[in-house]
N, C-alpha and C positions, 0 to 999 in steps of 0.2 A: 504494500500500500504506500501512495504518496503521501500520508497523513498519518500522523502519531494516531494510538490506538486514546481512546477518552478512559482518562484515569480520575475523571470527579464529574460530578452534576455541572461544575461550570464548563468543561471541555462540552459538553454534551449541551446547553444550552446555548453556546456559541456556535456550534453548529445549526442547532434548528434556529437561529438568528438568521446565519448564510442563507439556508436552505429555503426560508420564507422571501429571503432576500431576492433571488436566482428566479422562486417563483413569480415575484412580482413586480422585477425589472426582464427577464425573460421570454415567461411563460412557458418555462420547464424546468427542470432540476433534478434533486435526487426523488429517488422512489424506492420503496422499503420489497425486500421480498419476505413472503409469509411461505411456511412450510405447506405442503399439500395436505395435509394430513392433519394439522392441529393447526393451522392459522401464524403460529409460534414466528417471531420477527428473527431468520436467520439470515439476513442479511442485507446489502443496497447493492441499487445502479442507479444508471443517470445518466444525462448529458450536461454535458456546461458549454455552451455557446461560449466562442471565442469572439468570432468575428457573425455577419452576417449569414457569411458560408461553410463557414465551419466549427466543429463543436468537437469535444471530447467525449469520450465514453469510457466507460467502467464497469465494474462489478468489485464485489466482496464479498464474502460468504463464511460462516460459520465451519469449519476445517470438518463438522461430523457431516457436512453436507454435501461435502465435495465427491465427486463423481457420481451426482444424483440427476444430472442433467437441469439445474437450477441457473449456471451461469448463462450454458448453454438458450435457454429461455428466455432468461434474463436481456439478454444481448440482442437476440432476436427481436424482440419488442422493441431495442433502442436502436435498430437497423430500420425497422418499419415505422417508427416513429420521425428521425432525421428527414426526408425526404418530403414529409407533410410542412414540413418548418420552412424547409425552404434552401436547407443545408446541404451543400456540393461534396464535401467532406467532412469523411467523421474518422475518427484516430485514437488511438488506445496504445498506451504505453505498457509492458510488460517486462520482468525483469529475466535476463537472457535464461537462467535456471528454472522457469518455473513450465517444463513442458504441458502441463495441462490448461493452460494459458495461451497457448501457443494457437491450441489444437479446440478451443474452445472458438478463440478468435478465425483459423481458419476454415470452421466449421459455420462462421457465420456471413464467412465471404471476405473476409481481411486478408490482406496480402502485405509480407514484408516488406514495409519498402526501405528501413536501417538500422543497422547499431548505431546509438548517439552513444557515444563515447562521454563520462563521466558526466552526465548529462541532469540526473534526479537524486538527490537525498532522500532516499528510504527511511525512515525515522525508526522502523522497528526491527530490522536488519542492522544498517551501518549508521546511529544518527548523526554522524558528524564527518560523512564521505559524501560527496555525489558517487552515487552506482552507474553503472552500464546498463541502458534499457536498450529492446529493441520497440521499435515504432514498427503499430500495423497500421492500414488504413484500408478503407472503403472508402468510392467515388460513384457518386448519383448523379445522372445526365447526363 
Protein backbone atom coordinates (compact mmCIF):
# COMPACT_ATOMS: atom_id res chain seq x y z
CA UNK A 1 0.00 0.00 0.00
CA UNK A 2 0.82 3.75 -0.80
CA UNK A 3 -0.44 4.77 2.76
CA UNK A 4 0.42 3.86 6.27
CA UNK A 5 -1.84 1.35 7.77
CA UNK A 6 -4.58 3.78 10.42
CA UNK A 7 -3.18 3.03 13.96
CA UNK A 8 -5.90 5.59 15.84
CA UNK A 9 -9.43 6.82 15.29
CA UNK A 10 -7.64 10.11 14.12
CA UNK A 11 -5.61 8.31 11.17
CA UNK A 12 -9.18 6.81 10.25
CA UNK A 13 -11.17 10.19 10.54
CA UNK A 14 -8.74 12.00 8.28
CA UNK A 15 -9.38 9.65 5.81
CA UNK A 16 -13.18 9.63 5.61
CA UNK A 17 -12.26 13.62 5.76
CA UNK A 18 -10.24 12.85 2.08
CA UNK A 19 -12.77 10.47 1.05
CA UNK A 20 -15.97 12.87 1.41
CA UNK A 21 -13.57 15.37 0.00
CA UNK A 22 -12.61 13.35 -3.44
CA UNK A 23 -16.42 12.68 -3.28
CA UNK A 24 -17.49 16.08 -3.43
CA UNK A 25 -14.83 17.84 -5.43
CA UNK A 26 -14.93 14.65 -7.88
CA UNK A 27 -17.74 12.61 -7.94
CA UNK A 28 -15.82 9.50 -7.11
CA UNK A 29 -13.51 8.20 -4.60
CA UNK A 30 -12.93 5.26 -2.43
CA UNK A 31 -15.54 2.48 -2.13
CA UNK A 32 -15.47 -0.06 0.64
CA UNK A 33 -15.75 -3.80 -0.30
CA UNK A 34 -18.02 -6.17 1.85
CA UNK A 35 -17.41 -9.89 2.16
CA UNK A 36 -20.18 -12.18 0.07
CA UNK A 37 -21.01 -13.87 2.77
CA UNK A 38 -21.52 -11.64 5.81
CA UNK A 39 -21.50 -8.12 4.46
CA UNK A 40 -18.14 -7.92 6.81
CA UNK A 41 -15.99 -4.58 5.43
CA UNK A 42 -12.76 -6.60 4.12
CA UNK A 43 -11.49 -4.03 2.38
CA UNK A 44 -11.21 -0.74 -0.51
CA UNK A 45 -10.88 0.42 -4.05
CA UNK A 46 -11.39 3.42 -5.84
CA UNK A 47 -10.31 5.88 -8.39
CA UNK A 48 -8.69 9.34 -7.75
CA UNK A 49 -8.80 11.41 -10.79
CA UNK A 50 -5.65 13.02 -11.46
CA UNK A 51 -6.38 15.12 -14.37
CA UNK A 52 -9.58 15.23 -16.43
CA UNK A 53 -8.37 12.04 -18.31
CA UNK A 54 -6.87 10.34 -16.20
CA UNK A 55 -7.25 8.68 -12.70
CA UNK A 56 -5.65 6.08 -10.46
CA UNK A 57 -6.96 2.82 -9.32
CA UNK A 58 -6.42 0.57 -6.54
CA UNK A 59 -7.52 -2.15 -4.29
CA UNK A 60 -6.68 -3.53 -0.66
CA UNK A 61 -7.85 -6.37 0.96
CA UNK A 62 -7.96 -8.20 4.18
CA UNK A 63 -4.64 -10.82 3.58
CA UNK A 64 -7.70 -13.83 4.73
CA UNK A 65 -9.22 -12.63 1.51
CA UNK A 66 -6.84 -12.99 -0.98
CA UNK A 67 -7.32 -15.22 -3.73
CA UNK A 68 -11.17 -15.17 -3.35
CA UNK A 69 -11.51 -13.23 -6.49
CA UNK A 70 -12.48 -9.87 -4.58
CA UNK A 71 -9.70 -7.63 -6.13
CA UNK A 72 -10.25 -9.26 -9.17
CA UNK A 73 -14.17 -7.71 -8.93
CA UNK A 74 -13.15 -5.07 -7.29
CA UNK A 75 -11.13 -3.80 -10.36
CA UNK A 76 -13.50 -4.67 -12.72
CA UNK A 77 -16.10 -2.22 -11.53
CA UNK A 78 -13.32 0.52 -11.58
CA UNK A 79 -12.51 -0.40 -15.33
CA UNK A 80 -16.25 -0.09 -16.08
CA UNK A 81 -16.65 2.75 -14.03
CA UNK A 82 -13.59 5.13 -15.64
CA UNK A 83 -14.89 5.36 -19.14
CA UNK A 84 -18.44 6.63 -17.93
CA UNK A 85 -16.26 9.62 -16.24
CA UNK A 86 -14.99 10.53 -19.11
CA UNK A 87 -11.35 9.03 -18.29
CA UNK A 88 -8.65 8.00 -21.40
CA UNK A 89 -6.58 6.56 -18.68
CA UNK A 90 -6.52 4.63 -15.78
CA UNK A 91 -3.10 3.30 -13.88
CA UNK A 92 -2.30 1.27 -10.82
CA UNK A 93 0.88 1.04 -9.35
CA UNK A 94 2.19 -2.24 -7.92
CA UNK A 95 5.12 -3.26 -6.04
CA UNK A 96 7.41 -5.48 -8.58
CA UNK A 97 7.19 -8.61 -5.67
CA UNK A 98 3.65 -8.95 -5.34
CA UNK A 99 2.68 -11.50 -8.35
CA UNK A 100 -0.84 -11.73 -7.56
CA UNK A 101 -1.18 -8.16 -8.36
CA UNK A 102 0.37 -8.43 -11.33
CA UNK A 103 -2.19 -11.13 -12.48
CA UNK A 104 -5.17 -9.48 -10.99
CA UNK A 105 -4.32 -6.24 -12.91
CA UNK A 106 -3.65 -8.40 -16.14
CA UNK A 107 -6.70 -10.08 -15.62
CA UNK A 108 -8.58 -6.87 -15.87
CA UNK A 109 -6.93 -5.68 -19.16
CA UNK A 110 -3.80 -3.76 -17.71
CA UNK A 111 -0.71 -3.85 -19.54
CA UNK A 112 2.85 -3.04 -18.28
CA UNK A 113 3.83 -0.36 -19.43
CA UNK A 114 7.30 0.34 -16.55
CA UNK A 115 9.57 -0.10 -13.77
CA UNK A 116 9.61 3.50 -12.11
CA UNK A 117 12.61 3.07 -10.55
CA UNK A 118 12.73 4.34 -6.64
CA UNK A 119 9.66 5.93 -7.41
CA UNK A 120 7.00 5.39 -4.17
CA UNK A 121 7.52 5.09 -0.37
CA UNK A 122 5.79 2.17 0.87
CA UNK A 123 5.20 3.06 4.47
CA UNK A 124 4.43 -0.56 5.64
CA UNK A 125 7.36 -2.23 3.87
CA UNK A 126 10.30 0.39 3.76
CA UNK A 127 8.83 3.78 5.58
CA UNK A 128 11.68 5.68 4.97
CA UNK A 129 12.90 4.39 1.09
CA UNK A 130 11.13 5.03 -2.00
CA UNK A 131 10.41 1.24 -3.53
CA UNK A 132 10.55 0.00 -7.19
CA UNK A 133 6.95 0.00 -8.47
CA UNK A 134 5.88 -1.31 -11.65
CA UNK A 135 3.07 0.90 -13.50
CA UNK A 136 0.17 -0.92 -15.29
CA UNK A 137 -2.22 0.90 -17.20
CA UNK A 138 -5.46 0.63 -19.27
CA UNK A 139 -6.54 3.09 -22.37
CA UNK A 140 -10.22 3.83 -23.29
CA UNK A 141 -10.81 5.40 -26.85
Amino acid sequence: MGWPRHRSPDDTRLFLEFSETEWKDRGVGPYVIESREDGRLIGSTGLEVETLFRAAAGYVLARSEWGRGYATEALRAMVGLAPTLGLRRLHALCHPDHRASWRVLEKCGFEREALLRRHSVLPNLEPDEPSDVLCYVRLFG
